[in-house]
Every structure is written in C-alpha cells, then in structure tokens.
C-alpha positions in Angstrom: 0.0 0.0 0.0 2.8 2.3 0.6 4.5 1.9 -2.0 1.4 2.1 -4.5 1.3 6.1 -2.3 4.7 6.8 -3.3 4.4 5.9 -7.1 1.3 7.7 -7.2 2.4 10.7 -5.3 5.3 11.0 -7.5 3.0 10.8 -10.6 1.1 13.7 -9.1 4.1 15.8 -8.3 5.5 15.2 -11.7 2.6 17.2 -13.6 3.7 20.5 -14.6 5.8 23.0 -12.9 5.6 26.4 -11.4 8.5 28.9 -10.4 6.2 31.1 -7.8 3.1 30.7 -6.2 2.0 31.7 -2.7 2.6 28.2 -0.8 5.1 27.1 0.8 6.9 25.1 3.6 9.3 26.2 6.1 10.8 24.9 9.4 9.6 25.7 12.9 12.9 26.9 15.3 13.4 24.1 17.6 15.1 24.1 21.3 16.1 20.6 22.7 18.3 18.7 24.8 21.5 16.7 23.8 20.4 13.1 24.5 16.8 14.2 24.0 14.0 14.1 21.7 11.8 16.8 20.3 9.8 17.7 17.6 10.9 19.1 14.7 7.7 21.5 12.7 7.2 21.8 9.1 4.9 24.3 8.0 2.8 25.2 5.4 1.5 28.3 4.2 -0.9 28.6 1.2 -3.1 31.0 0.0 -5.1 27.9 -2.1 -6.0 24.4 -1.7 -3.5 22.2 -1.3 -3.8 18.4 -1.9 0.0 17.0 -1.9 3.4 17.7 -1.4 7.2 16.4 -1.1 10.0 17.4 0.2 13.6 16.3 1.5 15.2 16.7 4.5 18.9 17.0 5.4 19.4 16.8 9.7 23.0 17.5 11.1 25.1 15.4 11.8 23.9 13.8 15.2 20.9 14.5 14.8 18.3 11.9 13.4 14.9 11.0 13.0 13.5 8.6 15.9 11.9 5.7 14.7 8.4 4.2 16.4 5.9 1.5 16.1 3.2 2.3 13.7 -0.6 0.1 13.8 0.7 -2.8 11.9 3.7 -3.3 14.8 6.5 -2.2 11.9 8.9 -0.4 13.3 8.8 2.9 10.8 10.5 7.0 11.0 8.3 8.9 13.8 6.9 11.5 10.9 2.9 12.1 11.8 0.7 14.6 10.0 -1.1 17.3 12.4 -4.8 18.0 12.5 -4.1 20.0 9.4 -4.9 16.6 7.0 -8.4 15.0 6.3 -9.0 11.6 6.2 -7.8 10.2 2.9 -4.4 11.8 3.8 -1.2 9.9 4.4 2.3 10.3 5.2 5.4 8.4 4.2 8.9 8.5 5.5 12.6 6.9 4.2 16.0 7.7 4.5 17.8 7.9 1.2 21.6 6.4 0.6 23.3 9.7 1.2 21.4 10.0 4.5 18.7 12.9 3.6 14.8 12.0 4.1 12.4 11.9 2.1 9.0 12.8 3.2 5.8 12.6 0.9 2.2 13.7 2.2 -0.9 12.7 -0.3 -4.5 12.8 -0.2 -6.0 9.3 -2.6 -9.0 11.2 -3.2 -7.0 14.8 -3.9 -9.3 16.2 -0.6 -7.1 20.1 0.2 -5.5 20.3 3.5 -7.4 22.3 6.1 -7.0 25.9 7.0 -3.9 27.8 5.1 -1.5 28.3 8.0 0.1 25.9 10.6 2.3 22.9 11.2 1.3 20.1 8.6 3.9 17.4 10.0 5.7 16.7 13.1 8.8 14.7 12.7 10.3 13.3 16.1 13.9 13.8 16.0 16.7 13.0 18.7 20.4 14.4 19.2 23.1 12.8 20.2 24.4 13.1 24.1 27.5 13.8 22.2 26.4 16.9 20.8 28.0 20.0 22.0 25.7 23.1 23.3 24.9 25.4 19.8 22.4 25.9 17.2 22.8 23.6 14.0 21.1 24.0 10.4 18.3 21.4 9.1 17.7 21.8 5.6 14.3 21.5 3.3 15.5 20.9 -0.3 13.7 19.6 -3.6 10.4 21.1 -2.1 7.1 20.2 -4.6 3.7 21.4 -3.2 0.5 20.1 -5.3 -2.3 22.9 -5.2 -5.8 21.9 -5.7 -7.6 23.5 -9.0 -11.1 22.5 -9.7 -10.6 19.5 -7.2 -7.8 18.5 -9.1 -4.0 18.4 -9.1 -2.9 21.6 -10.4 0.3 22.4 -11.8 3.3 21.7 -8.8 4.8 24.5 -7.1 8.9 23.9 -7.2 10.1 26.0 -3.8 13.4 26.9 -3.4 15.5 25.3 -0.8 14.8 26.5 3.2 16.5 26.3 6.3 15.6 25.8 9.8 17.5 25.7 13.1 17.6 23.4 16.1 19.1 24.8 19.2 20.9 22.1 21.2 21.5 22.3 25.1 23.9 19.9 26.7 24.1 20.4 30.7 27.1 18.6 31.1 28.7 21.7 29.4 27.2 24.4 31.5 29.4 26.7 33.3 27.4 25.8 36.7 28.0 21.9 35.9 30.0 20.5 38.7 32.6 17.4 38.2 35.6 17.4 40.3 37.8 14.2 41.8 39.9 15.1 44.3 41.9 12.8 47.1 39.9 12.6 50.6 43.0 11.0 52.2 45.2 13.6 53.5 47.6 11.5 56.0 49.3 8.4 56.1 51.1 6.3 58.6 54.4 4.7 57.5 54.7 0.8 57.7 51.4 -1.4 56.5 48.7 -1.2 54.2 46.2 1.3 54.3 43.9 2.9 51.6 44.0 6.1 49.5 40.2 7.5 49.1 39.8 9.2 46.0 36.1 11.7 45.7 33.9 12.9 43.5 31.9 16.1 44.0 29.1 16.2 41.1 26.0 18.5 40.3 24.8 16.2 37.0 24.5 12.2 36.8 28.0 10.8 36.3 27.9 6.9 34.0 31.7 6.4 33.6 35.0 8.2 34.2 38.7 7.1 33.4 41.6 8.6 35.2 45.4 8.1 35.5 46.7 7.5 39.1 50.1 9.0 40.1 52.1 8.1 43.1 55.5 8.8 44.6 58.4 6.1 43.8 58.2 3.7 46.4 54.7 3.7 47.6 52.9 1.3 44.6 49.2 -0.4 44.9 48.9 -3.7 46.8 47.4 -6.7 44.8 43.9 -8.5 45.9 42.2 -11.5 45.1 38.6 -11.2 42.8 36.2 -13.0 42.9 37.0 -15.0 40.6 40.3 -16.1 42.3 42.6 -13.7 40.0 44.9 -11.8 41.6 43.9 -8.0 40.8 45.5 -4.1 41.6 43.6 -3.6 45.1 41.4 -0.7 43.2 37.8 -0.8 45.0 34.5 1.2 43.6 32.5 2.6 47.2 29.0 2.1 47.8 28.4 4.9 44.9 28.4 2.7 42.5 25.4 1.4 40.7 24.9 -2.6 40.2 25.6 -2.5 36.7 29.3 -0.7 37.1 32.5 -2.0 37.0 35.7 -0.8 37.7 39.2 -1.9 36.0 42.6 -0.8 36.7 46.2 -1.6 35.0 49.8 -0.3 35.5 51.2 1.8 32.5 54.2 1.6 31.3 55.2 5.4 32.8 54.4 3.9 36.7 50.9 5.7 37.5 47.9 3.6 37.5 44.9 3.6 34.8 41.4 3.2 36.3 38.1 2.9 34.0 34.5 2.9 35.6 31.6 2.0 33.2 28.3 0.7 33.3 27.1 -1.6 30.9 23.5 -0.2 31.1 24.5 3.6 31.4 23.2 4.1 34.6 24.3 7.1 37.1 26.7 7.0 39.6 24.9 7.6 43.4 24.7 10.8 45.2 26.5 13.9 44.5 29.9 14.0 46.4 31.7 11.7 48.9 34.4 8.7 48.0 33.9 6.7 44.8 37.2 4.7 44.5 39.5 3.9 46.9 43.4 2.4 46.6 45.4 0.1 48.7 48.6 1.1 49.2 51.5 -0.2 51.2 53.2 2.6 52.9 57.1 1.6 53.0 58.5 1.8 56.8 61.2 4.5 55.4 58.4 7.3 53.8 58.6 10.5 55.6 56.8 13.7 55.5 55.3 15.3 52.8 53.7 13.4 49.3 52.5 14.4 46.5 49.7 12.4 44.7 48.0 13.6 41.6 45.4 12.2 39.4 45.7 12.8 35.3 44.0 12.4 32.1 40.5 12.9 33.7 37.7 12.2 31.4 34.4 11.9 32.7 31.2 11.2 31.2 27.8 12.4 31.9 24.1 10.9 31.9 22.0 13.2 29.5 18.5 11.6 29.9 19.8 8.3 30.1 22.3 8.2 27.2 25.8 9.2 27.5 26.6 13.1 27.3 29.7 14.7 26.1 32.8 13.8 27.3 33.7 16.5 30.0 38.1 16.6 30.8 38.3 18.3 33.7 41.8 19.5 34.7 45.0 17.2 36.6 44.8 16.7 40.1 47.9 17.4 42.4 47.4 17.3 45.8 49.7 16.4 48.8 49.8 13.7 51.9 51.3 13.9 54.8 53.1 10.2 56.0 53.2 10.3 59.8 56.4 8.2 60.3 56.7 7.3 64.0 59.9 5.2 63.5 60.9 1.4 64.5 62.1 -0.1 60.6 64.4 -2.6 60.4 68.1 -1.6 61.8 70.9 -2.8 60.4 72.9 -5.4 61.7 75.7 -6.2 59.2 79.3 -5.9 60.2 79.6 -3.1 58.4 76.6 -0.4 59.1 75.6 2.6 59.3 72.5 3.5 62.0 70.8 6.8 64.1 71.7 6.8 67.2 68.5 7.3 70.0 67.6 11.3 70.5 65.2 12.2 73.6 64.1 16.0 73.1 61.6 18.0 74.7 59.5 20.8 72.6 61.4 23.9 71.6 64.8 22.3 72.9 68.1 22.0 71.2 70.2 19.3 71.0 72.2 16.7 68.7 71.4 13.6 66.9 74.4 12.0 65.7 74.4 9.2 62.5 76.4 5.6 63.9 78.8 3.6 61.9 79.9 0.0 63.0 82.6 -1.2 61.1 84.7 -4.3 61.0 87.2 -3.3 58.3 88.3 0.2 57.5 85.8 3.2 55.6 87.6 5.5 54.0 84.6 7.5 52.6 80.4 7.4 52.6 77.5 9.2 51.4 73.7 8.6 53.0 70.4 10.9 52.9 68.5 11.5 55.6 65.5 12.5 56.5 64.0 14.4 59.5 60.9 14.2 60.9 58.6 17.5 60.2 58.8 19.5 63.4 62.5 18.7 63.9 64.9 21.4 61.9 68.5 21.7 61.8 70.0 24.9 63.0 72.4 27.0 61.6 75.6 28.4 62.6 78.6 30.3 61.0 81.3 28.1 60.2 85.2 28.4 60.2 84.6 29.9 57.3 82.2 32.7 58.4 79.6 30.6 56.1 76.1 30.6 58.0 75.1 27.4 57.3 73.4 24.4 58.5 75.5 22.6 61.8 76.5 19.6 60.2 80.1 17.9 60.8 81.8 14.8 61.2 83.0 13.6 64.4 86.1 15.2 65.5 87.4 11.5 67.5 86.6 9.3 64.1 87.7 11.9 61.1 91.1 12.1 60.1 92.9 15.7 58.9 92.0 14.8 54.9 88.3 13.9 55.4 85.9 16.4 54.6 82.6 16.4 54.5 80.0 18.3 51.9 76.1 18.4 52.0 73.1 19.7 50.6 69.3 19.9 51.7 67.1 17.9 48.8 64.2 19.2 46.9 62.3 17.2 49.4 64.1 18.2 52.4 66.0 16.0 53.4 69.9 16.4 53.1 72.8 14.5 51.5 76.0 13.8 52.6 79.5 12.8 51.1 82.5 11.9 53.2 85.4 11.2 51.6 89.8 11.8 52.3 91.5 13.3 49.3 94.4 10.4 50.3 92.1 7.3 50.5 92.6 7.7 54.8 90.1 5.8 56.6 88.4 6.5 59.8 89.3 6.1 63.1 87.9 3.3 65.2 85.8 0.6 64.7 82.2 1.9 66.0 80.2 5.2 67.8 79.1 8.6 66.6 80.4 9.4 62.7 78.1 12.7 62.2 76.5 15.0 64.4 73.7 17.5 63.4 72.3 20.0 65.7 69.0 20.2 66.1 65.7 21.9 67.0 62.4 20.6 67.7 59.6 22.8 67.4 57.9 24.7 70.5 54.1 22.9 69.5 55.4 19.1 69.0 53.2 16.6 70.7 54.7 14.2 73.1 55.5 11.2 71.0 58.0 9.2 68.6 59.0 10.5 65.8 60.7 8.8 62.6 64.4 10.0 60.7 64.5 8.0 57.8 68.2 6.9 56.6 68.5 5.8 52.8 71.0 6.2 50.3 73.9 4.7 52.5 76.9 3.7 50.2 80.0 3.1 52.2 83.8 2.3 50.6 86.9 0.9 51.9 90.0 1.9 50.8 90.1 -1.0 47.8 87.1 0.5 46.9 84.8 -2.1 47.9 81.7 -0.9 48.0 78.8 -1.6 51.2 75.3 -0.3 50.7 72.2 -1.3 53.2 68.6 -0.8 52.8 66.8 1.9 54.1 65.4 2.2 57.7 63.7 4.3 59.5 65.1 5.1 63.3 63.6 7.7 66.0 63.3 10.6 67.8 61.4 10.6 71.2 59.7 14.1 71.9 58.6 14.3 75.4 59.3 13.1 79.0 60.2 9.7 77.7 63.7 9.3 79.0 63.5 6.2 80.7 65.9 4.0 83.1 68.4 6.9 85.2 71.5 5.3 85.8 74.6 7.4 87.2 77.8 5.7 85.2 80.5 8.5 85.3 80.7 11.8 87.4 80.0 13.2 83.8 77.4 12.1 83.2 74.1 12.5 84.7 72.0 9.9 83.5 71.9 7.1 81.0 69.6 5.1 79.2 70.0 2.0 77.3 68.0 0.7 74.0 68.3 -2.0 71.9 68.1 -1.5 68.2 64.4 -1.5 68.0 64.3 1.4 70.4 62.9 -0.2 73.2 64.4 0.3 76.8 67.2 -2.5 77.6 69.8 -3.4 80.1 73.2 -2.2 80.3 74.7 -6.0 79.5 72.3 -6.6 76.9 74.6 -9.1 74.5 74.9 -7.5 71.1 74.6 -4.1 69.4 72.8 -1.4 72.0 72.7 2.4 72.2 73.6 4.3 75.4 71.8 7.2 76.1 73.6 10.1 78.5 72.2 13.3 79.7 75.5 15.6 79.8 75.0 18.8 82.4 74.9 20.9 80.7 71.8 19.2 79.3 72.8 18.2 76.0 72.4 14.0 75.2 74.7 12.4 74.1 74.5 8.2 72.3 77.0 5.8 71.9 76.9 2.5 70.7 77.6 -0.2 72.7 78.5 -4.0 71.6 78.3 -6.3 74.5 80.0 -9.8 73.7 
C-alpha cells in the first residue's frame, strides 16, 4: 500500500511546474536537549488548496529521526501529520543512501488540507548526548507542493530550498556543571597497608569516568584477590556505585595507574559527592613527610536523559599527603653499618642527633640521605669559614685531617651527605658517633616518637669495595620519655639503654645497643655499645 502512495504521489508531483506561487513550507525553530528528543515542525503556508506535497530533509550530523511502532507493529521514521490533513491523507517517510529523508504527504482522493496556515507534520527527532551546546542548520530541499484547481491536481509549485535551526542544550557543558575528583585522604602512617580515598563532587549524573593515578616512587598499589580467584591491583568502587558498574585498573608503562569505571546499562553513579574509588597502598617503613599524589588524564562522562553526554576533561589533580612516620624499621645489623643513634628531646629544645657507623674493616669514605621528621629542623651556625650554614660535621674523634665532608638539603628536604679523604685515609675506630647535626624541635610538638628515615647509605673501603644497606627508619622521642636513670661517670648524669628496635634494655644486653647520657649541661649524648 505504501509503496502504491509513493508511485502515485510522485506521478502527481510530476505534472507541470511552477516557479512562484504563494505556498510554501518552512521549518519551525526548535530548542532541545542533547540526549533528547523533540519535535521538529514543518509548516505550510498557502493561500489555495492544497492536496500533496514532497520534500527532502537533510538533519546535522547527530541528529536523526526517531523511529516508532506504527498500527501494523512495523517499526517505521516517527513523521505524523497534524490536524491539518483530512481523512484520505497519508504520510510516508525513508532515508535515502546519502542520508537525507524523504518525506511525501498525499490525499487518494486529492481532498485540500485544512485551513492555510500551521504545522502540517511533526517529525520526532533525537540528538546525540554527544552533541555540543549550539544551534545547527536542518535543511528542506527539492520542495514540490501540489495545489488543488477544480478538485484537481494543479500544476506543482517547485520551492526553493529552506533552512531551519535546532538549538541544542547539553548540561554537562554548563558553566554551573559540577565534576571534580579530588583525594579525601590527607595523612598516612608509615609501615602497613592502608587505603587512598579518592572523591567525586558532582551536580549532573555521572555513568563512567577514566583517570590516570600518580604516586610517589616507592609507595605502589597492593594486589587482591577477585572474585573470581585472580589476583587483581587492590582498586575498589564505594557504595556509589550502581549494580551495573564495573571498575578496571592496570599499570602503565610510565608507573601511574589507569582506572576505567563504566556501566554496561549507562546508569548514574549515586549521590553527588563523597568517596567513589579507593586504593590500597602499602606505605614503606622509610616514607617520611610530605607526598604528592596527583590524578591525570581525567575524562568523565555524563548521563544526559539516560544516554551518554559529552565527554567532560576536567583539569590534573595534584594534591599532597602527609606520611606520619613514627619510627621502628628494620636496623641494620651487618658488620659493616651505618644507624641513628637514640635522640630524647623536649619541645622547643636543642640538642644533637648523631648518624652511627659499625665497622669491622676500615671506611675510608660514605655518602647517605636522611631524612627528619617534620617538626625537627637543623640549626644554623657560622662556620670556620664565616659561612652561616646548617650545623652539620663529622666527628672530630673518628675523622682524620684529609676527610671532609659536603652536603646539601634535597628538593624534598632531606639532606645528602659525602664523606670522603682526598688520600684514601680511613676512619678512626671501629664503631660510635660518625656525624653530628644540631637540632631543634619545634615549641608545638606533641609528646611522642618521631621517625628520621636513613637511605641512600653507600659506604667504601679503601680497595674500593663498595657496602650499601637498605633503608630504615630510626627515632626521635619528643617528650618526657627518658627512661631508666642510671649514674655511670661523674660526667654524666643519666643514662639510658636501647636496643636496636628502640625499646628500653639493660646495660649487659649481648649484642649491638645504644647508650643514652644526659650531659650537664643538658645536652644527650648516644654511643653505641656492643656487648660480647
């Protein structure tokens, strides 16, 4: 039946042909949302009867025309006529090779539309959540209206081509839309695993997002096991999440971490801020201080009425975490090591820590980083060479006349040293106190331990054997922490003892302990002790 409407409407609108008469179509401004559906107007203005007409229609690209169910359950273009037709009047839609439409309206008994002004068809059309916010051009070209004469076809009206515009609105690129991640941890302990919260703060439904995770060397994500027995990146999705979404993650090749979060229904995200995925980390025993995290390549996709939106990229994330390192790593035991000695201090008072080296054979030169804890600074003084610089030295009792010693504070604030003796001499002695610093711990410290990471240690003996040991991370006590009194020389006032863990020990403790002694003049001073 259709196509018997076609061949005979384009029978009709072949008869004759006419430059100018007063009908014609035109296209009704439309407004609508990206991801929605509207309805795009064609009008028709005539000052006669008119029975037929034709016309083709070119949509931007994104936009297209919906489809529906018609009477006969065939799934057909949504294109209706209005109340403008009578009853013998019918309207068919198709969509030509080069993607135009072609829309023919016919009357089998050649009845005249009613009245000569108003909508004649409503053609359902629906933009892509893709579509960015602007106005875009439809087209009406190869226009043929059939005026009725008599109560016949007259001779066709050929219109010249006409344009229309469809206003698109996509919310997910408003200025007021909302879509920010940010990190909700802010501090860390050092030593075990613990988890890295990572939040989104939204105004507009979220589906998906994919984002790049950056961490610090040293401080990588721990593995889980799935569900399905695989052993997966420990990357979780909160109690945001929808049923349908899933979350992968996978280490790239530059270190930082890849995470994707879809749905496989496009469904929203829940709520509108709060933590949607969060990390576990192991914190290494030796991080100290300050961290900075960052999150790249943000892309993020919205839920325009229930179809993905455009792609929003909102800007990197950088954001720092403080690691609250308490102290009590691993301290070496090697023949051949380099430790921090014990330091009790109390708030706002001065005082020296001083960096240990056992040795069984002889060092003729070293180099180590460390790290204090934030609250503890080094002071400065002027040295022999009037240079007002940070109070660092080697020991006068272990150096020898050609050792030297040069440092300098790191970009993240810990300092390096190098020891070394321009003739190859070693140092004196075989174990106690190799560096001092002179330090100052802050008037507002809280009672409490405090970690000083060592790292970096590289030590050399004369035939340039080289010695290196793994980081650790040793302590200072702030507070009134200083433990067992015990009077061992008029010169001293006090002593403590600790084993190498840092807990409280006795004096013939076998092995490797540290002596603490409180000097009069109030300043501590720790030796290392190796009981046989």
């Amino acid at each position: 039946m259709i196509k018997r409407l076609i061949i005979y409407c384009l029978l009709l609108l072949a008869i004759g042909q006419q430059v100018w008469a007063d009908c014609r179509l035109s296209l009704v401004p439309i407004s609508m949302n990206a991801g929605g559906k509207g309805d795009l107007s064609v009008n028709l203005t005539n000052s006669e009867e008119v029975t037929a007409f034709q016309f083709d229609l070119r949509l931007p690209q994104g936009i297209s025309i919906a489809t529906t169910v018609n009477d006969d359950e065939e799934t057909v273009l949504d294109v209706a006529l209005t109340d403008r037709k009578k009853s013998s009047h019918q309207v068919t839609c198709s969509q030509q090779d080069d993607g135009r439409y072609t829309v023919a309206v016919l009357s089998s008994k050649n009845q005249s539309l009613k009245n000569s002004e108003g909508a004649v068809v409503n053609i359902r059309i629906t933009a892509s959540g893709s579509l960015n916010s602007g106005t875009y051009t439809a087209l009406l070209e190869n226009i043929h209206i059939v005026p009725l004469t008599d109560g016949k076809p007259g001779t066709r009206i050929d219109q010249e081509n006409v344009e229309g515009s469809i206003t698109v609105a996509n919310a997910s690129q408003s200025d007021d839309v909302v879509t920010k991640l940010s990190f909700a941890t802010t501090q860390l302990t050092a030593g075990g695993n613990q988890q890295i919260e990572i939040a989104l703060e939204n105004n507009i439904e979220i589906t998906s997002m994919q984002f790049d995770v950056v961490l610090p060397e040293g401080l990588e994500l721990n593995t889980t096991t799935n569900e399905d027995e695989e052993q997966v990146l420990d990357v979780q999705l909160s109690s945001r999440k929808h049923s349908t979404h899933k979350i992968n993650c996978a280490k790239q090749e530059d270190g930082s971490y890849r995470v994707v979060i879809i749905s496989g229904k496009n469904k929203a995200l829940n709520g509108t801020s709060g933590t949607i995925v969060t990390l576990g980390v192991n914190v290494p025993l030796t991080m100290n201080g300050t961290i900075n995290v960052a999150l790249t390549n943000i892309h993020i996709v919205p839920l325009v009425n229930g179809s993905p939106g455009v792609r929003i990229d909102p800007s990197d994330v950088s954001q720092t975490i403080n690691v609250n390192n308490q102290g009590g790593g691993n301290v070496p035991t090697g023949s051949v090591a380099m430790t921090v000695a014990s330091l009790t201090m109390q708030p706002g008072e001065t005082s020296t820590l001083y960096i240990d080296m056992t040795n069984d054979r002889d060092i003729t030169s070293f180099q180590f980083k460390v790290m204090l804890p934030e609250g503890i600074s080094v002071v400065k003084e002027y040295n022999e060479d009037d240079e007002f610089v940070e109070a660092i030295s080697l020991v006068s009792d272990r150096k020898k006349s050609s050792h030297d010693l040069s440092f300098k504070k790191t970009n993240d604030g810990g300092y390096f040293l190098l020891a070394y003796s321009a003739t190859n001499a070693s140092f004196k002695g075989n174990s106690g106190h190799l560096v001092s610093f002179k330090v100052k711990a802050d008037d507002g410290m809280n009672d409490g331990t405090y970690g000083v990471v060592l790292s970096g240690v590289v030590m050399n003996t004369p035939d340039e054997e080289k010695i290196t040991q793994e980081p650790y991370s040793a302590t200072i006590t702030i507070g009134n922490n200083a433990g067992i009194n015990t009077i061992v020389n008029p010169d001293v006032i006090s002593s403590t003892w600790f084993d190498m863990q840092g807990q409280k020990a006795a004096s013939n403790t076998k092995g490797i302990i540290i002596r603490r002694d409180v000097m009069p003049d109030g300043t501590i001073r720790s030796t290392k002790v190796i009981n046989k």
